[in-house]
Residue, then its C-alpha position, 0 to 999 in steps of 0.5 A: x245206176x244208169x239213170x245217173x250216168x246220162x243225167x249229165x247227158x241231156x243238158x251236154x248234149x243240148x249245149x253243145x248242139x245249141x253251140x253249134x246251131x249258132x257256129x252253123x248260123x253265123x258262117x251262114x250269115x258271113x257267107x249271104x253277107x260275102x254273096x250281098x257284096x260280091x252281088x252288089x259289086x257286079x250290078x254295075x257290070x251287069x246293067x252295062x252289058x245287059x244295056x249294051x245286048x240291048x243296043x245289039x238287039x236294037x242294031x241288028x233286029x231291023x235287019x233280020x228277014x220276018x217284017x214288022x213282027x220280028x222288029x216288034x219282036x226284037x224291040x220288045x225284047x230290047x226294051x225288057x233288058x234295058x228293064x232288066x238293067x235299071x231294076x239291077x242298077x237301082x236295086x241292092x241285092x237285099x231288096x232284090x232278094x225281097x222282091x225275089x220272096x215275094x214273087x215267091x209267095x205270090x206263086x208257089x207253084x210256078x216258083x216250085x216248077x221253075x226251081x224244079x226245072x233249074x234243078x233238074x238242069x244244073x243237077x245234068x250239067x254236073x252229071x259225070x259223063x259216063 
């Protein structure tokens, strides 16, 4: 007798979860596609101000005390966020997330650390002040 009461069971059960795998996934994609958009909307933005700290940098950086190194130093800096900028303005944000999967699989660990360390950093900045 028992054995006819959950005969139904099994095939409802596993329905209703297959339904519900699928709702889970579309809301998924709905909300990557909704991130793609409002990342792709911003590039712009964010390529002009990165360009414009690197003018700063620039301006500012021969002033500073140190000689030759810190100008080194702040010219390099100004040439990897002039970098920055070109790759976020000449980049979508699928084919950023690609390039970001495949650093990723090059180096695992690395990639595990730093996600470790960010982690640990926005997980502090959320913590309740006690």
């Amino acid at each position: 007798m028992t054995e006819q009461r959950n005969a139904g069971t099994p095939g409802a059960s596993s329905d209703s979860l297959r339904s519900g795998v699928g709702t889970m996934k579309g809301q998924f994609d709905a909300a990557a596609d909704k991130a793609k958009d409002k990342i792709d909307s911003v590039r712009e933005p964010v390529a002009d101000r990165l360009r414009g700290a690197a003018d700063v940098i620039r301006d500012k950086g021969g002033s500073l005390p140190g000689g030759a190194s810190v100008a080194n130093a702040t010219q390099g800096a100004a040439d990897r966020l002039e970098t920055t900028a070109d790759y976020i303005e000449s980049h979508s944000a699928k084919e950023m997330v690609a390039d970001l999967m495949d650093l990723v699989k090059q180096h695992p660990t690395q990639s595990l650390l730093i996600a470790g360390a960010l982690g640990f950093l926005i997980a502090r900045a959320f913590r309740s002040r006690d």
